[in-house]
N, C-alpha and C positions, 0 to 999 in steps of 0.2 A: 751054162747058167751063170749070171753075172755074181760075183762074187758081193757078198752083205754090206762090206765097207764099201764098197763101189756103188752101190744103191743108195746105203746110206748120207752118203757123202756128197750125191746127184742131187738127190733131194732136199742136205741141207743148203744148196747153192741158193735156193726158194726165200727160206729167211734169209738167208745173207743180204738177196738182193733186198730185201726187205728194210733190214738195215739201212742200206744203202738211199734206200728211199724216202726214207723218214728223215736219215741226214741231210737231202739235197732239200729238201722241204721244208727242215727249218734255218738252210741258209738262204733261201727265197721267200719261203712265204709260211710261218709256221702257224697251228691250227688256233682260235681264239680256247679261251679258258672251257667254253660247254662244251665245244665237240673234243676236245683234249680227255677232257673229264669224261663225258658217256662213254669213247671209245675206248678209254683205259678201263673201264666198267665191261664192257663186252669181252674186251681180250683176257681178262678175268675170270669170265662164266666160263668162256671157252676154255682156255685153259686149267679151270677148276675143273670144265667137265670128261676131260682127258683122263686126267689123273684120278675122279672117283669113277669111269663108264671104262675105260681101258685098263689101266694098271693095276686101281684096286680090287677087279673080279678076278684077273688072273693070281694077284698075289692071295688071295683067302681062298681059291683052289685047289693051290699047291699045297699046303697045311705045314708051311714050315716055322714055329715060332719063331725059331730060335735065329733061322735067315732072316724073320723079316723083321725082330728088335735088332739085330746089330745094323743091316740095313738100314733101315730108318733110323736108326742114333747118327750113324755115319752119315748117313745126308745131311741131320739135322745141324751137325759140329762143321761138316763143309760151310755148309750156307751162313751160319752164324759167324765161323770165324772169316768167310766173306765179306759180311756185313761190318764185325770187328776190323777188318782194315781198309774199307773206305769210308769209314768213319776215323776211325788215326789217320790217314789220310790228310782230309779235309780239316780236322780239329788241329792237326800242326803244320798248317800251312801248306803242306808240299802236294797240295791235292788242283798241281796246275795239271799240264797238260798229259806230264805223264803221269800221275798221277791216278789222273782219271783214266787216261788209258791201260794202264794196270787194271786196275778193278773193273771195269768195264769188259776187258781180252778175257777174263778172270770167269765174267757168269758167262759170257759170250761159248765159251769155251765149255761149261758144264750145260747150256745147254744143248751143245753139239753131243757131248755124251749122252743125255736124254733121249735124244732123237737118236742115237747110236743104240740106246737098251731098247727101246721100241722096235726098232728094225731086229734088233737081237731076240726079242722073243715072238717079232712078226711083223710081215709084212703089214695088214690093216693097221697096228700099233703102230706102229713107225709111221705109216701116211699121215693120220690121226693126231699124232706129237706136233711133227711138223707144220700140220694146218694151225693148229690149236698155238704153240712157237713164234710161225711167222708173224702174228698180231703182237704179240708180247713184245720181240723183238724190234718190229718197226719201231716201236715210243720209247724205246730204250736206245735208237739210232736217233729218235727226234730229241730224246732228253739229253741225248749226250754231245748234240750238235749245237741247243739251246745254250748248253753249258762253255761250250767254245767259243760259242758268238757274244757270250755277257763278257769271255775272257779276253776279249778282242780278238781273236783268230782271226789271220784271212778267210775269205770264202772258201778257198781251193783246200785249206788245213780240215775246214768243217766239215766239209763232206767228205776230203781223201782216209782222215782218221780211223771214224766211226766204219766207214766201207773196206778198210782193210782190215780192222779187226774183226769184221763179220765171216771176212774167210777165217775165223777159227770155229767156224758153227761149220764147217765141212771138214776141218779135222778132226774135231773133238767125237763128228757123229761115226765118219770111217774108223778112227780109235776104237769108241766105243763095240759098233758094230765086231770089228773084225777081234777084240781080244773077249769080247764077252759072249759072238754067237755059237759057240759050241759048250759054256758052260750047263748044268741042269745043277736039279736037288737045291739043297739050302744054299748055295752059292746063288743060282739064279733066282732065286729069292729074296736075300739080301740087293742082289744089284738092284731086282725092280723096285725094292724097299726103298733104296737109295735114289731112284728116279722119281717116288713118290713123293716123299718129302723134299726133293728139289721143287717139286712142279707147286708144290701147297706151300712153299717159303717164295716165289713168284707168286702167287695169288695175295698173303696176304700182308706180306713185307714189301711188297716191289708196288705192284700194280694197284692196290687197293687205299695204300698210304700215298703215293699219288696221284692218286683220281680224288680222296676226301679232300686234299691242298684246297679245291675250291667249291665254294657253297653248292651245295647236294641239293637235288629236285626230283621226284618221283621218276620223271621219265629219266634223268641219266641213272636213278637205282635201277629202272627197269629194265636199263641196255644188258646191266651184269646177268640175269634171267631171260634175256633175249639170246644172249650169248651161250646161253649153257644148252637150252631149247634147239639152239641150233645144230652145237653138234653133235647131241644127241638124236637131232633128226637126222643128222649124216649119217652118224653112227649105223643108226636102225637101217637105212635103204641101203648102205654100203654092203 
């Protein structure tokens, strides 16, 4: 039987190339303001519907309080103080190249652990992350590639950058996978605590505040409830 980080880590190749994709795109040809905005509205449902159809049943089953407040505190102090230095970053200048690529290798890398505690408490969960992931992640390969080409990057920089730090979304998820799938009890309660509010600080920090950037229209609100519908309908036939 193949071993957890080895699945784990096959599969997070998926977003990587993801990445990958979204970078070459916005060194050719990047998407106009509405389809930018609807789809970062989708990749939002989607990944909002991961984290309350996946993670949150299994975490209110297990009945561990006390894993899933430390858990959840602990996501929530990662991702802020995330946030806390790509904003130092940016506010004192030094938010060129590597800069950005710091904090970028940075979520890149927690969400490889996400899709590593998925795979760590199941395979469907794990498949599930990773769908749900590789949309997230493509506009975080497009925004980070935008970001290079306003810095003047060569072409060959904008795409090589974002596409190698996307192989940390296959470390992060084999890490994750292989040190967390034999834990149980309030242990493995707090991790998924901790994958929760990873996944719900991407919904409403990451993806939601940039897709509002540009003027709102019923149909790009509607992409975010298309998006959640849908893998919900996965969910359900999977």
């Amino acid at each position: 039987m193949t071993h957890p980080s080895i699945t784990a880590a096959a599969y997070a190749l998926i977003p990587a190339a993801a990445v990958a994709a979204g970078a070459a795109l916005a060194a050719f040809r990047p998407p106009g303001p509405f389809i930018r905005s609807a789809t970062q509205h989708f990749a939002a449902g989607v990944v909002f519907a991961a984290a309350a159809g996946e993670l949150l049943p299994d975490i209110m089953h297990r009945g561990s309080p006390g894993g899933v407040f430390v858990g959840f505190a602990l996501g929530t102090v990662v991702m802020l103080a995330v946030k806390w230095l790509t904003d130092r970053l940016e506010t004192s200048g030094s938010g060129g190249a590597t800069g950005l690529a710091t904090t970028v290798g940075i979520d890149l890398l927690i969400d490889g652990v996400v899709i590593g505690i998925g795979f760590a408490a199941g395979g469907k969960q794990g498949i599930l992350l990773t769908v749900a992931l590789t949309i997230e992640v493509l506009f975080l390969g497009l925004s980070t590639a935008s970001a290079l080409v306003k810095a003047g990057a060569p072409r060959r920089q904008v795409i090589a950058i974002p596409s190698g730090l996307g192989l940390l979304l296959a470390g992060g998820a084999a890490t994750g996978a292989g040190l967390l799938g034999n834990l149980s009890g309030a242990v493995m309660e707090a991790v998924l605590s901790f994958g929760l509010a990873a996944l719900l600080y991407l919904v409403t920090e990451e993806l939601l505040i940039e897709a509002h950037e540009e003027p709102q229209t019923p149909l790009i609100t509607a992409m975010f409830f298309a998006g959640f519908l849908l893998l919900c309908m996965v969910e359900m036939i999977a």
